[in-house]
Steps between C-alpha positions, in 0.01 A plus 500: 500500500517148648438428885740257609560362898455179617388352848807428721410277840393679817841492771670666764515767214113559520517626880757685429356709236208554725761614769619798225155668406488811770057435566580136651839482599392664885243180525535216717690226366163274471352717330816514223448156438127498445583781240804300382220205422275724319802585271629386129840512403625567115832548375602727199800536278625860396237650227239278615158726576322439727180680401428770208270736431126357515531273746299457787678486787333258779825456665747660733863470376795542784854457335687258719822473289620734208353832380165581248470809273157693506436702197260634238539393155384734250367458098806675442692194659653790743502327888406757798692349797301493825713327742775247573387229764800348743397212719225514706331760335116385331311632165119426427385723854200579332354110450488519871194774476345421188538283150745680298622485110867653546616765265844419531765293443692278751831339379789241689838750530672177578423133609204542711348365799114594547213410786162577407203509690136522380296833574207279726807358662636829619167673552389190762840584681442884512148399694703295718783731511409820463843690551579340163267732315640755682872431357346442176349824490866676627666330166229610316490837594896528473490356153186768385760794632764351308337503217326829533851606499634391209180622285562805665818511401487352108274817472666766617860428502738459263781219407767661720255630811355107502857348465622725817172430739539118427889521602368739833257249537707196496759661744188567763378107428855403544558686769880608358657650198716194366203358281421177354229583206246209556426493127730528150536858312204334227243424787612863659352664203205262470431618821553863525294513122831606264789337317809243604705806300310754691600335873881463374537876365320634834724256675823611335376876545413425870884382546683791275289738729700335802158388674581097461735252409397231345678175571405243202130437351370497853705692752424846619655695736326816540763784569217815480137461698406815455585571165331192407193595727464834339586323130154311633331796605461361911491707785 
């Protein structure tokens, strides 16, 4: 695969991705800008990766604009989905602690904005700051239990109890039960470790059974918790 991005100038548009990422966004507005100085800017067409497999990852990425794919890529060609980043969420946490040759994939959803700042960078402002090692270490820890999760869950579940907890679990993220899916059917089953086919049939089965309705390739309105919840084996 072929890395693509190029550098874009530093703007108004570099404070305000600093302003997004959750560790700095609570420091004083000096301090933003120092960070925002210490920052590089690229911008990426959709397909364009950003880094493979192999890669050693000096850098911390924070998407500004757009949305990046993490995911495994397998001899098989097969992708593992990880996770979908919106704006003003980051990738590469670990060149903060350490050098680090990724494992996985990262890929431009659609036209992308990225900042990027370099691991001595960061770790000079954690001295200085040390509440941002702090917030680091909250995103970190929420990301580990995410993923512990979904290993958990590619072992021991099946197609239909992994379809239902991602549905609970959207409508607990969402905080309602008119959904918005924030990836396609494909990536859905890239994700939860099964088939496009596989989603659709659970999907179809889900709605027959009365427990959704689904309202094009996207929409979900969940008419059931509990069946779905016990579909998913949760308390």
């Amino acid at each position: 695969m072929k890395k693509n991005g190029k550098d874009v100038q530093p703007a108004c548009v570099s404070q305000l991705c600093v302003t997004k990422v959750p560790f700095f966004n609570h420091l004083e507005t000096d301090d933003m800008l120092k960070i925002v100085k210490l920052s590089r800017h690229k911008h990426y067409s959709k397909g364009d990766i950003i880094h493979q497999a192999g890669d050693t990852l000096d850098y911390l990425h924070i998407v500004h604009k757009g949305r990046v794919k993490i995911y495994y890529l397998y001899e098989s060609g097969k992708e593992q989905l990880i996770r979908i980043l919106e704006p003003g969420e980051f990738m590469g946490e670990l060149a903060l602690f350490t050098q680090k040759v990724v494992d996985s994939y990262a890929e431009a959803m659609t036209t992308t904005d990225i900042c990027t700042i370099h691991r001595h960078d960061i770790q000079n402002l954690m001295q200085d700051h040390p509440s941002i090692a702090m917030k680091i270490l909250e995103q970190f820890s929420d990301r580990l239990d995410q993923t512990e999760k979904l290993v958990g869950q590619l072992s021991v579940k099946d197609a239909e109890a992994r379809t239902a907890h991602y549905l609970v679990e959207q409508a607990m993220l969402q905080n309602r039960m008119a959904l918005r899916l924030p990836m396609s059917k494909k990536e859905l089953a890239s994700h939860l470790g099964t088939t496009q086919e596989t989603i659709s049939r659970r999907l179809a089965q889900f709605q027959t059974n009365g427990w959704i309705l689904q309202n094009g390739q996207r929409d979900i309105e969940i008419k059931n918790l509990p069946a779905l919840k016990e579909a998913a084996s949760m308390p």
